[in-house]
N, C-alpha and C positions, 0 to 999 in steps of 0.2 A: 563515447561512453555508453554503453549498453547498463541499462536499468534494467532491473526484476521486481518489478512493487511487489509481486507476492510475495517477495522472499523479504524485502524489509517489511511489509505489515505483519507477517510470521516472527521476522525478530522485532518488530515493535512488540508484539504482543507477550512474547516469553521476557521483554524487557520489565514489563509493569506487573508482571506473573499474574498476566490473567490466561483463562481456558480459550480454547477454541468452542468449547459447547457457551462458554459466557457470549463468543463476538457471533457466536452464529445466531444464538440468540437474538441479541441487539439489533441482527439482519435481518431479521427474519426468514433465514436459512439454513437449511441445514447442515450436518457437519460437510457431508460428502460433497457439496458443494462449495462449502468454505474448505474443502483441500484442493478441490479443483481451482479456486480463486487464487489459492498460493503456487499453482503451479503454473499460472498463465504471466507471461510477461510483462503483458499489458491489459487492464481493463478499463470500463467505462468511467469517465469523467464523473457522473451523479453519484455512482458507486463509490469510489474515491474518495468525494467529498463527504459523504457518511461514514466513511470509515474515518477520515482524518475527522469528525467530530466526536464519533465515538471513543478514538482513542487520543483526541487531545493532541494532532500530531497532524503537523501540516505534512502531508507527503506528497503535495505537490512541489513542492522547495526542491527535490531531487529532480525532479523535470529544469524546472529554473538552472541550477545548477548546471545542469546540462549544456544546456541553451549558451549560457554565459562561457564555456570552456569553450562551444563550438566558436562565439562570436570573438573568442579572445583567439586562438588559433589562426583566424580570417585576418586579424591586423596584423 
C-alpha cells in the first residue's frame, strides 16, 4: 500500500475547511512550502507529529494501517 501523507493532510484540511495560509501559519511556514509538503510522499516524523496535533488527527494510523495489511498478507 503506497501512502501520500501530503495528499491526506490536504484533504484533512479541506475536511475541517481550514486555509492552507491558516496550517502554514500554525507551521510556521510558508505557503510555498506547505505546497511542497503536499506534494512530497513522505515527510519527517516531528513534522508529522505537529501536524497531527495541529489538526487533531493522528496520521500516523495510516502508516500502522499499513504495517498491519503487510503483516496480514505474511500469514
Amino acid at each position: 500500500m503506497q501512502i501520500n501523507i501530503g495528499n491526506l493532510i490536504r484533504d484533512e484540511l479541506r475536511h475541517q475547511h481550514r486555509t492552507n495560509a491558516w496550517l502554514a501559519e500554525q507551521l510556521h511556514i510558508d505557503r510555498r512550502t506547505l505546497q511542497r509538503l503536499y506534494n512530497k510522499p513522505s515527510i519527517d516524523t516531528q513534522q508529522l507529529l505537529r501536524i497531527s496535533k495541529i489538526l487533531d488527527k493522528d496520521f500516523f494510523h495510516y502508516y500502522s494501517e499499513a504495517l498491519q495489511e503487510v503483516a496480514d498478507v505474511a500469514t
